[in-house]
N, C-alpha and C positions, 0 to 999 in steps of 0.2 A: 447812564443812571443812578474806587474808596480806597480799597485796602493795596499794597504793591504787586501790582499783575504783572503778565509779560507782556516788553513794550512791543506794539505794534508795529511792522514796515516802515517805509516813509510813504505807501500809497495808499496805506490803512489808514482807518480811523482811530484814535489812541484808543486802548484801553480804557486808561484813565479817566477820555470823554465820557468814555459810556458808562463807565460804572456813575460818574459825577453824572449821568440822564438817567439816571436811575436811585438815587441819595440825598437826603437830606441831612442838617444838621442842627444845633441849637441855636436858638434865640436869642440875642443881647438886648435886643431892643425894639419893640412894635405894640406903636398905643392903636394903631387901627385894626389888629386883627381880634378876634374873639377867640383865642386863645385856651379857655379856660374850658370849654365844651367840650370835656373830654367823648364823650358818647356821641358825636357826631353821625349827622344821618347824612352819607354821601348819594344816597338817592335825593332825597329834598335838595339838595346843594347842586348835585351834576344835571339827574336823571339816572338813565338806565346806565349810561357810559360817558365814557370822554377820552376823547381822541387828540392827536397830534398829529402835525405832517412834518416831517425831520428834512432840513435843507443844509447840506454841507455847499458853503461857499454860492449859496442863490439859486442852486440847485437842489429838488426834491428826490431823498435818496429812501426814502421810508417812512413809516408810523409807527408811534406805538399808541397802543388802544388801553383802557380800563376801564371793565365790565361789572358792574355792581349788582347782586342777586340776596335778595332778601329767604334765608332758609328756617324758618320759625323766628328763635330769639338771635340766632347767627346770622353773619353776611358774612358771604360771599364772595370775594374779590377774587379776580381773572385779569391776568397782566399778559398782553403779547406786544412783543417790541421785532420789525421785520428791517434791516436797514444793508443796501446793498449798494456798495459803489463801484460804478465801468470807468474806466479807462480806455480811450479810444474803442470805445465801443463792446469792450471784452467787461468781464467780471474781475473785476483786484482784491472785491471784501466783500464778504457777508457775515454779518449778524445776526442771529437771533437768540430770543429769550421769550420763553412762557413760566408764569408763576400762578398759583393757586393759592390763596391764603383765607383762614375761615379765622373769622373775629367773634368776639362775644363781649358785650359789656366795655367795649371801648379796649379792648385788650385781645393781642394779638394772640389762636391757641395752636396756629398748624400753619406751615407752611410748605409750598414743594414749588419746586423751581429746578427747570431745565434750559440751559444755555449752551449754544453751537456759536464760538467767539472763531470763524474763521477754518470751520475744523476741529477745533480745541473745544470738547464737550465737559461738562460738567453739570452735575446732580447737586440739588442743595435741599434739606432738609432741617424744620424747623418744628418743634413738638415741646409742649406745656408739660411744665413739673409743676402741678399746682401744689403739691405737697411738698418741695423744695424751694419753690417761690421764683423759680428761675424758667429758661425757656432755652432747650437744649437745641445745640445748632450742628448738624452733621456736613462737611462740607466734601461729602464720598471717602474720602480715610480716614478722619479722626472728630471725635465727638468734644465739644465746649459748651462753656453756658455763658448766659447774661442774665440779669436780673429782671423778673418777668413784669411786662409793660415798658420793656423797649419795643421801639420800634422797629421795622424793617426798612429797607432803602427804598421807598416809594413815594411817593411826591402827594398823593391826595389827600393824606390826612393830615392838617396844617397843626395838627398837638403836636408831630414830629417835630416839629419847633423848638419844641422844649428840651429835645433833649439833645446832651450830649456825646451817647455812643448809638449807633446804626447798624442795624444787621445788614451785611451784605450778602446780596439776596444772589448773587452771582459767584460769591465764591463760599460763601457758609461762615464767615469772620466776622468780627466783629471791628467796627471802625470808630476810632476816635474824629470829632467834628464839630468845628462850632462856623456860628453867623454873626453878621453885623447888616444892618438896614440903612442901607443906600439912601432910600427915598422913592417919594411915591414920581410918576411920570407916564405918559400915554403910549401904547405899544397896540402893535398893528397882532390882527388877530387875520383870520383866514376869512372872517365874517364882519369885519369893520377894526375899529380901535378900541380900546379899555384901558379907562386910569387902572393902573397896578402900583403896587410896590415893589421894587427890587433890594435882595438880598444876595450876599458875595459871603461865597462858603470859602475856609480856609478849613487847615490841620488837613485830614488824608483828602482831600475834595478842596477844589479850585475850580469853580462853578459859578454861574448868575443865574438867580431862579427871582420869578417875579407871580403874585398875588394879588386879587383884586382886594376889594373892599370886604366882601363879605367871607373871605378866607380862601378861594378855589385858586388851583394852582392854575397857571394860564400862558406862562412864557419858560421856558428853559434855554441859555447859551454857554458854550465855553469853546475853549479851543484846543484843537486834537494835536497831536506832538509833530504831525506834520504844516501842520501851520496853519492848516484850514480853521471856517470858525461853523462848529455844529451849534444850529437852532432848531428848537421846538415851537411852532407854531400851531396854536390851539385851533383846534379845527372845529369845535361844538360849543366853545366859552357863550358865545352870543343868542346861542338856540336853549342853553342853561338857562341866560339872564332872561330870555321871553318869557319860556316856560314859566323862572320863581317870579314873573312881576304880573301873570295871570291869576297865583294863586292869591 
């Protein structure tokens, strides 16, 4: 989904993948996306959600979902990531992670996130100092800040683009990160193909994340420290594009 965690088994999924399926980074270069919409309405863009099916090595080991809810002038956003891999038929890894984050005005004000990495639990907490300008990050022992209208390590709001530090929403840290724009190319969805762009994150995150035309996040890959390659396959991208080509 960043920052130096602890390295995983060799039958685990890295760490690292997953925080990198869970992260973005900044922007060097992208004349096709619309960028500048900070106030994004991820309901008109997704729908109500948007899903992924996660396949390590061609095999489907999990999803994670993202649940959009309109609550007056706030939204809402609901993150569950479930990703489990067997081994001759036994359990060797599980994963999860649920986050909760309430936005206002294009600007992140609260966050909470709970994460079970294998056993290894962890609490993350994220809370607005509008009076300091900053946005305090608690990661279960010790409290930090960043400068308020960063973003968090989530993938649907393509203004994360812009920047370049990322709340890690898995450990409560703060993560340096930048992009560069590959190029645009066709990639296979769960529901047909879509021209995307792809982008290759470097600094704490070693990732390819891919974009359509109209900004929606739609492909996620990397590779996990045992060698395997984790993919994100969009599993709602196509039911998006019906839905915005009805209105």
């Amino acid at each position: 989904m960043i920052d130096t965690i602890r390295t995983c088994a060799a039958a685990k999924l890295a760490c690292q993948g997953l925080i990198a399926a869970l992260t973005f980074g900044m922007l060097t270069a992208n004349a096709g996306l619309a960028l500048h919409e900070e106030r994004l309405d991820p309901l008109a863009l997704y729908g109500e959600r948007l899903a992924f099916d996660v396949w390590r090595n061609g095999e489907r080991v999990g999803e994670h979902l993202v649940v959009f809810h309109s609550d007056g002038d706030a939204l809402k956003v609901r993150t569950q990531v479930g990703i489990e891999v067997k081994v001759l038929f036994l359990k060797a890894y599980r994963f999860t992670h649920s986050s909760t984050a309430v936005w206002h005005d294009g600007r992140l004000k609260s966050l909470r996130a709970m994460t079970d990495d294998d056993g290894d639990r962890r609490e993350v907490t994220v809370e607005a100092d509008d009076e300091a300008g900053t946005l305090r990050l608690h990661d279960g022992q010790y409290w930090n800040s960043v400068p308020s209208g960063t973003f968090p390590s989530n993938h649907w709001h393509v203004g994360v683009l812009h920047q370049h530090i990322v709340i890690n929403t898995l450990t409560g840290e703060a993560s340096d990160v930048r992009i560069i724009r590959l190029g645009e190319e066709m990639i296979e969805t769960a529901n047909g193909t879509l021209s995307a762009t792809r982008y290759a994150y470097s600094g704490d995150i070693d990732t390819e994340v891919w974009y359509d035309d109209r900004g929606r996040w739609v492909k996620m890959r990397f590779r996990a420290e045992d060698g395997s390659t984790i993919e994100y396959r969009c599993r709602t991208c196509a039911e998006s594009a019906l839905s915005l080509s009805r209105q």
